[in-house]
N, C-alpha and C positions, 0 to 999 in steps of 0.2 A: 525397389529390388530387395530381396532379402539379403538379409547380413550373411547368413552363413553362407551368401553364393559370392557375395560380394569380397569375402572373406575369401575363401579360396580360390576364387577366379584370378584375387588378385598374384598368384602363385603360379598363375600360366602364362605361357608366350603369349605374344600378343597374336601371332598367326595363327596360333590353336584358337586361341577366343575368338577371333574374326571366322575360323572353321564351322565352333562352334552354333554364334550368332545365327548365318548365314541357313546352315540345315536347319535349325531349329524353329527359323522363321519361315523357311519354306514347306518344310511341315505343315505347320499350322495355318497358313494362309491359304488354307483352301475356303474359309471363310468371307475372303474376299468377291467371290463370287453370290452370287443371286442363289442358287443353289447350293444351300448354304448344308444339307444333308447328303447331296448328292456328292460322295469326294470320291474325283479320281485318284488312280493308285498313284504313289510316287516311287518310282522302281530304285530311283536310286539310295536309296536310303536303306536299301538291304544290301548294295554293293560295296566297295570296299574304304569307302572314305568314312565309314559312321558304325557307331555300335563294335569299334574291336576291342575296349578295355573299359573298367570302372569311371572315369572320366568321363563317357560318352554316356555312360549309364544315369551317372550322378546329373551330370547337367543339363540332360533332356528330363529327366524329373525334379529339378529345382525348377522348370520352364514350367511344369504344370502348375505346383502349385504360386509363379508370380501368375498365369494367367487366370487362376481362383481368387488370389487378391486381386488384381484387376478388375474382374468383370464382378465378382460380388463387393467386395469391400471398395474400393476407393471412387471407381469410377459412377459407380450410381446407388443410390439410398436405400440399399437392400436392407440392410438392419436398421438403418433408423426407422423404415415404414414399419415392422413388427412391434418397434412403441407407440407410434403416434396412432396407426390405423384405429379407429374407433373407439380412443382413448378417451380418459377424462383427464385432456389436455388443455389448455386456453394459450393463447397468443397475449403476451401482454400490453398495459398501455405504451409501454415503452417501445414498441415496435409494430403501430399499427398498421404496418403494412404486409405484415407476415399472413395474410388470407389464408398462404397453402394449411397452414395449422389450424386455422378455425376448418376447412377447408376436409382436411383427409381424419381430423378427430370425428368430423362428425361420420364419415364414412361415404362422404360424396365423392367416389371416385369418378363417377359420368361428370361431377363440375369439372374436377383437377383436371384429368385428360382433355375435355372440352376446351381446353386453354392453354394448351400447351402451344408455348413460344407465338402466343400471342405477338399483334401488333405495337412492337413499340411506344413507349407515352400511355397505354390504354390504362383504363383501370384494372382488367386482367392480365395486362403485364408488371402490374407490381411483382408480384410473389417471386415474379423467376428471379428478380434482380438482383434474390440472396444466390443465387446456382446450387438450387437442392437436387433440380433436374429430376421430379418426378417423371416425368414422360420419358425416361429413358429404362424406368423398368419394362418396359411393356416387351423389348427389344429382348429376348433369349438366346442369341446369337452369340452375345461373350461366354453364357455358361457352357453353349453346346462346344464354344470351343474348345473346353477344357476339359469335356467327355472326349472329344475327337484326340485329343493331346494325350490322354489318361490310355484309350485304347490304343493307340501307337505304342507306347510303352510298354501297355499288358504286352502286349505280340510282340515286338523285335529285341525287347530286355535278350532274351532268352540265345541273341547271336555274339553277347558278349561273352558268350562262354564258351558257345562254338569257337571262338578267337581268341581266348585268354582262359588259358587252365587255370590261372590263377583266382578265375571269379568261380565264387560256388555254387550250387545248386541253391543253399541256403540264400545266399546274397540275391540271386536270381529272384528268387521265391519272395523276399523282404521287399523287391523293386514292384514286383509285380501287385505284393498287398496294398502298396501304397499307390497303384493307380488304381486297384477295385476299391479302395477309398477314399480317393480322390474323384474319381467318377459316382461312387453310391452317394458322396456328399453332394457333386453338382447334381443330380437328381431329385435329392434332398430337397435342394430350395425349390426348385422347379417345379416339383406336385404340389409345394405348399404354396407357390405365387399361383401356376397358373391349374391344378388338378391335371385331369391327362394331358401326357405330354409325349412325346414319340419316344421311342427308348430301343435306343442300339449299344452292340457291346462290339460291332465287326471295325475293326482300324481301318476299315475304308469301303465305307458303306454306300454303292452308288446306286443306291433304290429310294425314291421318295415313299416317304413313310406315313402312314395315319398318327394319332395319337392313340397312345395307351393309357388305358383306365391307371387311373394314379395307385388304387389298391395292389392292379398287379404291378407297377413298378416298385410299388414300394417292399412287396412280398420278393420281387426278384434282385430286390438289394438287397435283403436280407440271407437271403442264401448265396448268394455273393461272399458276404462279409463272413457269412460266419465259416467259409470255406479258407479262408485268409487271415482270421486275426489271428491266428496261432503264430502267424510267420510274421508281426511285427513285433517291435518289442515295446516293455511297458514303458520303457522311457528312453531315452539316450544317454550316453558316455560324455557328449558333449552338451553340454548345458545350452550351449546356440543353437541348437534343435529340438529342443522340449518344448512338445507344444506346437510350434510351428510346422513341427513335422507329424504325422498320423502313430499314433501309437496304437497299442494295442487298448489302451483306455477310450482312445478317442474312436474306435472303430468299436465298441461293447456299448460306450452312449450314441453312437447315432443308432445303431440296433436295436435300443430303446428307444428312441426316440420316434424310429418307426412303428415298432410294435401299439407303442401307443396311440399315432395316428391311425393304425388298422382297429385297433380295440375300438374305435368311434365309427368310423368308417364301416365296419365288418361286424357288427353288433353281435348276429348269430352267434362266432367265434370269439368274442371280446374276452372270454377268460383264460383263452388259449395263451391269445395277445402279450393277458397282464401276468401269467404265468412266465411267461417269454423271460420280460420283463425283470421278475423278481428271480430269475437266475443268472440273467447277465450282469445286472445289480450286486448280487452275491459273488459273480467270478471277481470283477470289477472294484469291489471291496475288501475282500477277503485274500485274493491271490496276487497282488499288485506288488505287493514284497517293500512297500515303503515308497512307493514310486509316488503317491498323491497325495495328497492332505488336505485339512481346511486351514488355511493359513486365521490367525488371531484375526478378531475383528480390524483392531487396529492399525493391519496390515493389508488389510483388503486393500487397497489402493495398489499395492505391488503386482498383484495380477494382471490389471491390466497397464502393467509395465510389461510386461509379456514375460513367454518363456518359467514361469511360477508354478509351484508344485500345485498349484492347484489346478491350473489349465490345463486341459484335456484337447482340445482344437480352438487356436486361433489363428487371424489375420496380422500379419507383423506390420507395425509401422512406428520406427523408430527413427527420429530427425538426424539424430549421430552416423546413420549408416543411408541419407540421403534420401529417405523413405518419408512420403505426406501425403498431403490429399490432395486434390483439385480445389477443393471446397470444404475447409472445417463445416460446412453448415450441411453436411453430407451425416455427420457424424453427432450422433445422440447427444454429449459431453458439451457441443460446442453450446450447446441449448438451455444449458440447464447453469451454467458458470458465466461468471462476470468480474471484471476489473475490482476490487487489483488482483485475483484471482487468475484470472483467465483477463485477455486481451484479443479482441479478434477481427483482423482487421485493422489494427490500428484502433478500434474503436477504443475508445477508454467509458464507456457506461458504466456505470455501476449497477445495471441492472438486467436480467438474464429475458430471456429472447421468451422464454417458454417456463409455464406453469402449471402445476398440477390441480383439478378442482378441492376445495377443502376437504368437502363431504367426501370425496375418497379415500384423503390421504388419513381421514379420520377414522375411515373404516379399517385403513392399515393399521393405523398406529390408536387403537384406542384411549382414551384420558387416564391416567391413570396406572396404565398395564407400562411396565416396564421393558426398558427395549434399546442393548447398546448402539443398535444403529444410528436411533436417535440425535445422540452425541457424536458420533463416529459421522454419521455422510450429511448430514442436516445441520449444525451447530460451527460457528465459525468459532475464531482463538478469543473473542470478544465476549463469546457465549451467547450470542445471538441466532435465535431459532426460527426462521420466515417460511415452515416447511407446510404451515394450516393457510398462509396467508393469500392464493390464489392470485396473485399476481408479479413483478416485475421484480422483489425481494426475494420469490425465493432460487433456494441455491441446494446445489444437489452435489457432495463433496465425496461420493462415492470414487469419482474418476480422478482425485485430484491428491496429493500431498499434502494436508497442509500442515505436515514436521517441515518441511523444506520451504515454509513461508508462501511469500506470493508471485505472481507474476506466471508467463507463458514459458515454461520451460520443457526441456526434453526429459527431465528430472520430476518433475512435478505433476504435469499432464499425462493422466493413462491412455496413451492415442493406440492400443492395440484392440483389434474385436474380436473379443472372444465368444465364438459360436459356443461351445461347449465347456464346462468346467465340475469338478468336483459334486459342488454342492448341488447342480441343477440334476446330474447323474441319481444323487439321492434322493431327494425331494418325488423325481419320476419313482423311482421303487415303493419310495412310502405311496404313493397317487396310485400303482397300480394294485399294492398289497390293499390300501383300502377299500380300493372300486372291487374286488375281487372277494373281499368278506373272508371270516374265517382265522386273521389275523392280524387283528387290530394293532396288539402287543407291540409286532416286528413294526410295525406298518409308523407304530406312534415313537418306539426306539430312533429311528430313522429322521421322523420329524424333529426329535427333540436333540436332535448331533448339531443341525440348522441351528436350533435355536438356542442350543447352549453356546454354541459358536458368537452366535450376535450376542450373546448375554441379557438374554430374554428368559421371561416365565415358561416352563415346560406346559407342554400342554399332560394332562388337562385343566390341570391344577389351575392355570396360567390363561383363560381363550375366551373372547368373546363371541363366537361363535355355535352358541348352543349345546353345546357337546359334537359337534357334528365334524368327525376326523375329517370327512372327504372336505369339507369348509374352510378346517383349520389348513390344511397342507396346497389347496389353492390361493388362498389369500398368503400363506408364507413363499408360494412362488411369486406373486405379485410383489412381495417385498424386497424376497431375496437378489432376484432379477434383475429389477427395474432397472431400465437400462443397456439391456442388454439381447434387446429382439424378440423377446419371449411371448410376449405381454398377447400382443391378436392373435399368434398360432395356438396360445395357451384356449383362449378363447373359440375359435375354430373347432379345434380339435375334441372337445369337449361340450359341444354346444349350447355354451355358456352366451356366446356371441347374439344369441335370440331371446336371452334371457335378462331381464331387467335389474335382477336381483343380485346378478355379478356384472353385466357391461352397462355401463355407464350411458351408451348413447348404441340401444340395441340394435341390431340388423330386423329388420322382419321374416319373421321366419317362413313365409312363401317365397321374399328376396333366396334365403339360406339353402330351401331348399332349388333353388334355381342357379346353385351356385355362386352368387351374389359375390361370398367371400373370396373368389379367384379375384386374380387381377387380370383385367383385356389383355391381350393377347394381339403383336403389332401387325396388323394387315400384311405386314411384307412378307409376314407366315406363308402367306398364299403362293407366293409367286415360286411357279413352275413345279408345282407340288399337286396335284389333283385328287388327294387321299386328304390334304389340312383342312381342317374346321377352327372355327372361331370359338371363343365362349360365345355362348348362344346369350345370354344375359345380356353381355355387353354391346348387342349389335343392335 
């Protein structure tokens, strides 16, 4: 549960919260059913027990975004599959039973699914045994919940004002931005997991629906958003929602973030795209009034403590405020860290679940070229560096403290997922000013804010990459990143994914062009819907 709900909930009667509870869950439980698009109206919910003051307003939209952490972050491996998928990843010796990682690096999704919840004792029942629970992305079900929860919002905000003079048009208007971005966001992930996907905006849509081409969902989030960022603000008053809640920063980078999926996608118009792109970029940078920063290299670790001026959209999950996972092994950091470090499980190993190949890490980090990361996320208090070494050594100290020493603490451990952040916002400007030609300049400025930040060589003085800006500022997301989801949408997106000379363990590109890159989509899609289609690849 989020702090700041937890935080003021605890300020209410206990009758109102049980009020609260009760609507809020029957709302949303229209998911409960087979007919998981089809939702009947709930008439009461516009009568007189819900929506008459800011309280009704606040707490039906704290409800959305716990059921965004829910169904994306904790409950199933939505961001760790964005590093591992056809990564240059290895399973080390210390944990040969971790198959899923040889498994989804190579990009066998038809094994992974093929064996999901296997028979017990089997040899395809090793991998579950960590509960990474890939077979439960296939399920879309938690994210539509939270469009279904998002469009409630948009529509009946607007009775708390008809009941309470005291709420404003402007209040109104901030409530309602933040379910068109909390709904543009679950869409978000949804074209990127499965491409078209059905797309409604009516809070109680009883029509089964086809799928929509993911370009025009993503074109229809975008005029969504941009109709709305005006009416959030760049940051918050109070410090326990920055971040956690939708800013206007965090609603300008996923507007990027689309554009840039369409720039690939929509080839034709790709300049339009990246034009978009290097304006939202600029509001985003230039108009923010101090609300974002790059925090110091040596400070990165506080980010994902959450809540950090750097963070533009994350996932809260803070142990203080009774907030974890199912399953650390859900979660990128838990993969990459080991005792006395990290503890997990009880496990006391001294060595880390998951490895990066050399040859990669060598391509990031060339011999030579200088680079405070190196020191910063790679390097213990010992001064030991295991970051070329490809297997069970190495350690990846991006997510972790280690001013605060060792061990599994709420202090130590960055356990928040941060979908969006500062530097990824730039990085895409510079990607779209280079692919777009004509302004190298702006394009390499941008690049080199990253890298002075790490306390790296500028480019280009600094690059081994031929000269080649669009080169340099891909592999600087692959640096910058790592970790943090980017890694196979980067690749997607960009059609790097078929290409040998950026992925590691490439798709074939008849697979790519057949969709390949989606993930299956769960059969129970069908039932009672006679407009759904499957990924045609995956059947």
């Amino acid at each position: 549960m989020y702090s700041f709900k937890m935080k003021n909930l605890s300020k209410m009667k206990g009758k109102r919260i049980a009020k609260y509870i009760v609507i809020v869950a029957v709302t949303i439980s229209f998911l409960g059913c087979k007919k998981f698009l089809n939702v009947e109206p709930i008439d009461s919910l516009s009568g007189n027990n819900f929506w008459k003051d800011q309280n009704d307003a606040e707490t039906f939209t704290r409800e959305v975004y716990r059921l965004f952490r829910v169904g994306v972050g904790i409950d199933r491996p939505l961001v760790l599959m964005g590093d591992l998928r056809n990564a240059p990843v290895l399973k080390t010796e210390t944990f040969p039973n971790r198959n899923d990682i040889r498994i989804i690096s190579r990009g066998s999704i038809k094994e992974l699914v093929s064996t999901i919840r296997p028979t017990p004792g089997t040899d395809a029942e090793r991998f579950w045994t960590y509960n990474v629970e890939w077979d439960k992305i296939a399920d879309w079900k938690p994210v539509y919940k939270v469009i279904q929860s998002a469009n409630i919002l948009y529509t009946l905000v607007p009775k708390v004002a008809e009941n309470d003079p005291s709420f404003t048009p402007a209040q109104v208007r901030k409530y309602q931005a933040e379910a068109v971005f909390m709904r543009s966001m679950s869409y978000f992930v949804l074209l990127r997991l499965f491409g078209n996907v059905p797309y409604y905006t009516d809070a109680y849509n009883q029509d089964p629906l086809p799928r929509m081409d993911h370009r025009e969902v993503a074109r229809k989030c975008i005029e969504d958003l941009e109709k709305v960022k005006d009416d959030l603000p760049w940051t918050y008053d109070d410090p326990a929602n920055r971040g956690v809640r939708a800013m206007k920063g965090s609603a300008l980078t996923l507007m990027m973030h689309l554009n840039m999926w369409l720039a690939w996608f929509d080839k034709p118009n790709a300049n339009q795209y990246y034009a978009q792109v290097d304006r939202l970029g600029d509001e985003l940078r230039l108009e923010n009034n101090g609300a974002y920063e790059l925090l110091p290299i040596e400070r990165v670790a506080e980010i994902f403590n959450g809540r950090s001026k750097e963070g533009l959209f994350e996932i809260p999950n803070n142990v203080n405020y009774g907030e974890s996972y199912g399953s650390l092994r859900k979660t990128y950091f838990a993969h990459v860290l080991h005792a006395p470090y990290f503890i997990l499980n009880a496990t006391t190993t001294d060595k880390s679940e998951l490895a990066y190949e050399s040859s990669y890490m060598k391509t990031l980090y060339p011999e030579g070229e200088s680079d405070g990361r190196i020191q910063s996320w790679f390097t213990d208090k010992q001064g030991n560096n295991f970051m070329f070494s490809g297997n069970g050594n190495f350690t990846f100290f991006k997510f972790f403290n280690l001013a605060l020493g060792s061990g599994n603490t709420a202090q130590s451990i960055g356990n928040y997922q941060v979908m969006f952040r500062y530097a990824d916002a730039i990085l895409l400007q510079a990607e779209a000013l280079a692919a777009m030609g004509g302004n190298d300049d702006k394009a390499t400025m941008l690049l080199n804010l990253i890298r002075s930040r790490a306390k790296a060589g500028l480019y280009p003085e600094a690059n081994n990459y031929d000269n080649k800006l669009q080169d340099a500022i891909y592999w600087e997301r692959c640096k910058e990143l790592m970790g943090e989801g980017h890694y196979y949408y980067d690749l997607v997106r960009t059609g790097k994914l078929y290409d040998a000379a950026y992925s590691w363990h490439p798709m074939a590109y008849s697979a790519y062009l057949q969709e390949a890159w989606t993930w299956p989509i769960d059969p129970k899609a069908l039932e009672n819907n006679p407009f759904m289609t499957l990924n045609e690849y995956w059947k």
